[in-house]
N, C-alpha and C positions, 0 to 999 in steps of 0.2 A: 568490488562487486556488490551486489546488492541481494537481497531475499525479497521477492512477493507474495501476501498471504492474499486468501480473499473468503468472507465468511457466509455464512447462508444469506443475506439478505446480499448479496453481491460489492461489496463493499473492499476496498483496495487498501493493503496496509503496505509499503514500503520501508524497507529496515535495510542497513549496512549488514554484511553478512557473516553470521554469528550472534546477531544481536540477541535479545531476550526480545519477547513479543508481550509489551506494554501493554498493562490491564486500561481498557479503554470504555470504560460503562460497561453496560447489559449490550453489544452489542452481539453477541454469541462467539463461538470459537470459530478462530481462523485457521484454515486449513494452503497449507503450501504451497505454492504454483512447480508445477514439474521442470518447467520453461527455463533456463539459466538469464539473468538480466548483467549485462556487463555496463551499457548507458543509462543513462537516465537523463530526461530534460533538466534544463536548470535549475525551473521552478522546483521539482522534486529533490533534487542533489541538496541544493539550500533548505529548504524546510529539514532535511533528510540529516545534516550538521547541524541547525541551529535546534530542532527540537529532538531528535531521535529518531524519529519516523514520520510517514507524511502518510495522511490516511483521505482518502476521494470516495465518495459513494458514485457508483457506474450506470448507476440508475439516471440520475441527472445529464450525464453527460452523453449517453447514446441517444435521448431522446432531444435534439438539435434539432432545427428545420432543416432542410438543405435546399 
């Protein structure tokens, strides 16, 4: 299973669950998702084993055209 954080500037941290929450710059503190995550896509599962965590800013990615 996995843990979700996300911090003031809306910013997505992904971690195996139990993990420690990786000092990552100035980018402020992350706070918990209440939500349980049992999947994850692939691309996060691998980032998620090869580095520790996989972090997305949500800003980028909600503003698509449709």
């Amino acid at each position: 299973m996995f843990e979700v954080y996300f911090n003031q500037k809306r910013d997505l941290l992904v971690l195996w669950k139990g993990s420690a929450v990786p000092v990552l710059g100035s980018r402020g503190k992350w706070r918990k998702s209440k939500k349980r995550v049992i999947k994850v896509s692939d691309e996060i599962k691998s980032a998620v084993e090869t580095q520790g965590y996989y972090v997305r800013r949500l800003r980028d990615h909600q503003q698509r055209p449709v």
